[in-house]
N, C-alpha and C positions, 0 to 999 in steps of 0.2 A: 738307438741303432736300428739300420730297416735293415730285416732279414728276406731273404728269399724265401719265399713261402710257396712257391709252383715247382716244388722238388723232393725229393726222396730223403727222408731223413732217419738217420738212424735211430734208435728210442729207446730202445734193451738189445739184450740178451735175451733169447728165446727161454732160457732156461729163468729170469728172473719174475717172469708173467705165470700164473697157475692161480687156480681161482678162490684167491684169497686179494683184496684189492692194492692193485697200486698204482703209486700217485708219481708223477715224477712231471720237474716244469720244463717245458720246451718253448723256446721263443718268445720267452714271458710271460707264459700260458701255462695253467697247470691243467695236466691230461693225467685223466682217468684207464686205467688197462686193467682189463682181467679175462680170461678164460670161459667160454661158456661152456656148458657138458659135453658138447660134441668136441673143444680143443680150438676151435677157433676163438680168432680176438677182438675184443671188443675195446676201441679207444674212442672216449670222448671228453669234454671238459669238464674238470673236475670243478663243478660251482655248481650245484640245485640253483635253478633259476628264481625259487620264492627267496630267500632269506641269503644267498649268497653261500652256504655254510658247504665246506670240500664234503662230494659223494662220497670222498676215498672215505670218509667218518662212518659213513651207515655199513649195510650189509649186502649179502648177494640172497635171491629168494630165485633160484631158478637160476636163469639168464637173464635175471632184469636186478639191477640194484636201485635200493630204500633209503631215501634220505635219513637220517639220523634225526632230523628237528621236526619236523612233522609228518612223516612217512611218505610222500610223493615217490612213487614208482616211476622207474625209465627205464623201458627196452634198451636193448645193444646199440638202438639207431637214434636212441637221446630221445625217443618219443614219449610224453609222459601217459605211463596207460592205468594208472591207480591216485585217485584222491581221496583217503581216508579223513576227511573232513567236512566238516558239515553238511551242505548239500550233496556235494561228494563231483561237483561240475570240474571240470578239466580245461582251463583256458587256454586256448590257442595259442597264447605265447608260451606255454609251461612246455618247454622244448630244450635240448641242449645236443650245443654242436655235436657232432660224429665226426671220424677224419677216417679214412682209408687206410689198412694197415695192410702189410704185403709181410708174411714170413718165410724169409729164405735162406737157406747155409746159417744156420742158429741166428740168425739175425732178424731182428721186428722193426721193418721200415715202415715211417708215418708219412702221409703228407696233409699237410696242415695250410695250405692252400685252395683253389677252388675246385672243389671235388670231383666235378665234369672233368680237370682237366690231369686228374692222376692216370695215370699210363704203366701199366703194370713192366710195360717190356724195356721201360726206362729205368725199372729198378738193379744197382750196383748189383752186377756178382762177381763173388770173392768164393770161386769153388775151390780155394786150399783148404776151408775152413769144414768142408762135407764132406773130405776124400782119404779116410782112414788109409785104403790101400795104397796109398801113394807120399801121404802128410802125415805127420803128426803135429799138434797144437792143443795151442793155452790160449785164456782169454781172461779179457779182467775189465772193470770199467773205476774210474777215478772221473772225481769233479776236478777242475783245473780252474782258478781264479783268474781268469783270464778273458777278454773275448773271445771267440773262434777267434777273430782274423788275427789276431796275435799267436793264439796258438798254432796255427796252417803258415803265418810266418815262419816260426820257429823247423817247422817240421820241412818245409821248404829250401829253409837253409841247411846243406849236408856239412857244410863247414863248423858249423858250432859244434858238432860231436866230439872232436880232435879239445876242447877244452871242458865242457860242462859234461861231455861223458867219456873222458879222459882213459875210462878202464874201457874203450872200444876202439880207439883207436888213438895214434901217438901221432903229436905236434904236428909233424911235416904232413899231415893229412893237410894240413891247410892249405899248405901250401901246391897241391894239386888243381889243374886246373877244372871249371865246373863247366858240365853241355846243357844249355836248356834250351828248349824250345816248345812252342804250343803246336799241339797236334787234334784236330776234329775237338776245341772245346776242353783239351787236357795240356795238363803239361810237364814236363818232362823235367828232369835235373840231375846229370849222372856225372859221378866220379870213376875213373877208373886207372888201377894201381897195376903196373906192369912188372913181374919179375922184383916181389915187395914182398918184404915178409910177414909170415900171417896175422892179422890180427889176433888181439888174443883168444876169444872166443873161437877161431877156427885152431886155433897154435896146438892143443891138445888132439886135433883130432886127425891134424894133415905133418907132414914135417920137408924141412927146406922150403924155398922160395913160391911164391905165387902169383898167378896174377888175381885179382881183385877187383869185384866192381861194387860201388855202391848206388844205386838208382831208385830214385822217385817219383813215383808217377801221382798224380792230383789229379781228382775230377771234382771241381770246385760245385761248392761252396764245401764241404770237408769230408771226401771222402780222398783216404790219401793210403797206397800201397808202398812197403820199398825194400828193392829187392838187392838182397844184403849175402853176396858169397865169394867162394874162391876155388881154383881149379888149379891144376900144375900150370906152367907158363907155358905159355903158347898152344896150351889144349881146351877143346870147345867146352862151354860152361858146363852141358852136359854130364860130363865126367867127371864134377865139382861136387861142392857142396852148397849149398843152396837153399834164405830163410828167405820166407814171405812174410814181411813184418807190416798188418794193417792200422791202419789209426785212423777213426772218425769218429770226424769231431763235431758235435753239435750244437747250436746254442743253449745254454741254459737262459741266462737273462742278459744283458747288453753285456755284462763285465763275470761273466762266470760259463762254464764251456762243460759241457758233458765229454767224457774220452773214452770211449772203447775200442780196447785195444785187443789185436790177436799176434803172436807169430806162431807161424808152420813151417818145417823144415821136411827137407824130402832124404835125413839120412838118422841112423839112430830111432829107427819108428819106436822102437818097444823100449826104448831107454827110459823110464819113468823118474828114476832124479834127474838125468839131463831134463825134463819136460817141468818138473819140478825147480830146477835152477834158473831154468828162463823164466817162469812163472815170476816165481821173486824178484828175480834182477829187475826183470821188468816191470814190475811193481815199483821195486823201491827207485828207478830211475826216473820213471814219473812221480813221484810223491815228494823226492828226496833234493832231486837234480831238476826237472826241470821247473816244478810246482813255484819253486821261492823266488826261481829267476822271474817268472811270468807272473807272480802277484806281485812282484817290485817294478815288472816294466807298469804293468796294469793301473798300479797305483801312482806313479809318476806322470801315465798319462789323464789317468781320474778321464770323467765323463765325454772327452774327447777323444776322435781320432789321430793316430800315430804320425800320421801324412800331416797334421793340420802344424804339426812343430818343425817342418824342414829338417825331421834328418838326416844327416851325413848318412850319404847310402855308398854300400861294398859292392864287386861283383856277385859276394856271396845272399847279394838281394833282389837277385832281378830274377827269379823264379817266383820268387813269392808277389814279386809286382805283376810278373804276368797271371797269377793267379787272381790278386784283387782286381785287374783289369777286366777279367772274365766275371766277376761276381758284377765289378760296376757295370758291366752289358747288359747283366739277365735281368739287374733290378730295374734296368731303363724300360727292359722288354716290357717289363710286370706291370711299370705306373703307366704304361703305352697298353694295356692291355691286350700284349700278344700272347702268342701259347709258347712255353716253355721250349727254350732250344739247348740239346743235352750233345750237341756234337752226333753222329757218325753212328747209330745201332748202339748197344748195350754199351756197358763198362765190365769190365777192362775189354778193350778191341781186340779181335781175334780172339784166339785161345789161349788159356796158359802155357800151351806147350809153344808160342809163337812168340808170346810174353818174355818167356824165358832163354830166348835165342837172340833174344835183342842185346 
């Protein structure tokens, strides 16, 4: 599989990195991360260039990690600046990659492309995730046996929820009609329920009738928001209730996907078992619900693409085509070597408070 690699990728949880090493693989790559004393991060390729053997094995001695097999020293920037070996000479090739890391709204975005052309103000923000006074949120990461592009599928399509996550919404969700379109490089996919009764997850907190919207927004290759509420009928969302439910998705290797996941809710801030109930739900709906669908599609399709077997396509799949259509643009760009085109200023466009009027 050829990934995008002139783009902002998710890698952790801020809170998973502290300077003790760790190894996690991205785009078939294993990257190296830890912490230097000051608190910033340091990622680079987890392979000592003499013997091959993972850094994440040896130790931290400062802000520089030790190989484990023969103690080769590398700074933050993969430069090797220690040969405890015979002569004790330093060959020019004894170097290992570095990538650019950006830490923002608890998130450690990588780019693992050509490093001249990371661009800090093209990094995603997702400020429900920083904004105690206004959000409260959970977070979690699960591996997913799946591609990305099957997983960004899946998340694309609003209609599978009404079956594979049956306790969020009932049947005739399907049968609503879906909006999508691309906007500056994004794309869009919304359901919306008129004078409908509330789903469960709102049922306990609103009562009588609502209107409802479900909406997802994509900033391909896997950063995906979707904004999941309800209000009395016919009143502006505002005066609703209102979950920011993040997913990004990154590759781990052609056929396995990293997921980190958040939601934020702007009602109940100090509810700590409701914060605690999403936690799990949300947990076990990816582990439980969607994990086994997506390692049976995964494995049915084995080492090829989805596209390559003609199938029978829904309306409920033309979000997600215009998402791979945008991925097959930027990887044209990449082998044409242009610079990275991310749409329109930052992610998400505008404000959240503009976001949320939509």
């Amino acid at each position: 599989m050829t990934f995008i690699r002139n783009t902002w990728y998710a890698a952790a949880w801020s809170g998973d990195i502290g300077r003790k090493l760790f190894s996690r693989t991205l785009l078939n790559e294993p990257v190296l991360f830890y912490r230097r004393e000051d608190g910033s991060i340091v990622a680079m390729r987890d392979r000592c260039p003499h013997r091959l053997v993972p850094l994440s094995m040896g130790r931290l001695v400062g802000d520089d990690v030790e190989c484990i097999y023969h103690g080769l020293k590398f700074d933050g920037g993969g430069r090797c600046i220690a040969n405890p070996n015979g002569s004790q000479l330093i060959p020019k090739a004894a170097a290992v990659d570095a990538y650019r890391v950006v830490e923002r709204h608890q998130i450690v975005w990588i780019w693992m492309g050509e490093q001249a052309l990371a661009d800090e103000a093209q990094v995603p923000d997702l400020p429900w995730l920083a904004d105690p006074e206004h959000f409260t949120e959970t977070h979690g990461t699960t591996t997913l046996p799946a591609s990305y592009l099957l997983v960004v599928d899946n998340l694309m399509d609003l209609r599978h929820t009404a079956f594979l996550h049956s306790a969020l919404e009932p049947r005739d969700h399907a049968l609503i009609p879906v909006k999508d379109y691309e906007e500056n490089g994004r794309v869009w996919a919304k359901i919306f329920s008129e004078n409908t009764p509330p789903p469960p997850f709102f049922a306990m907190k609103i009562e009588g009738r609502v209107d409802h919207w479900q909406e997802m927004l994509c900033y391909p290759p896997g950063v995906c928001a979707i904004f999941y509420g309800v209000t009395a009928p016919g009143r502006p969302r505002k005066e609703g209730l209102d979950t920011i439910n993040i997913s990004l998705v990154t590759p781990e290797t052609d056929r396995s996907s990293h997921y980190l996941w958040a939601s934020a809710r702007d009602f109940d801030l100090d509810d700590g078992k409701l914060t605690e109930a999403v936690r799990e739900g949300s947990a076990y709906a990816f582990a439980n619900e969607d994990a086994p669908v997506l390692a049976a599609q995964q494995q049915a399709i084995g080492d090829r693409d989805l596209m390559e077997f003609g199938p029978v396509l829904f309306s409920n799949d033309v979000a997600a085509g215009r998402v791979r259509r945008i991925i097959e643009r930027r990887l044209a760009e990449e082998r044409q070597g242009g610079a990275p085109t991310c749409g329109e200023g930052n992610w998400p466009p505008g404000t959240d408070a503009a976001l949320l009027s939509i």
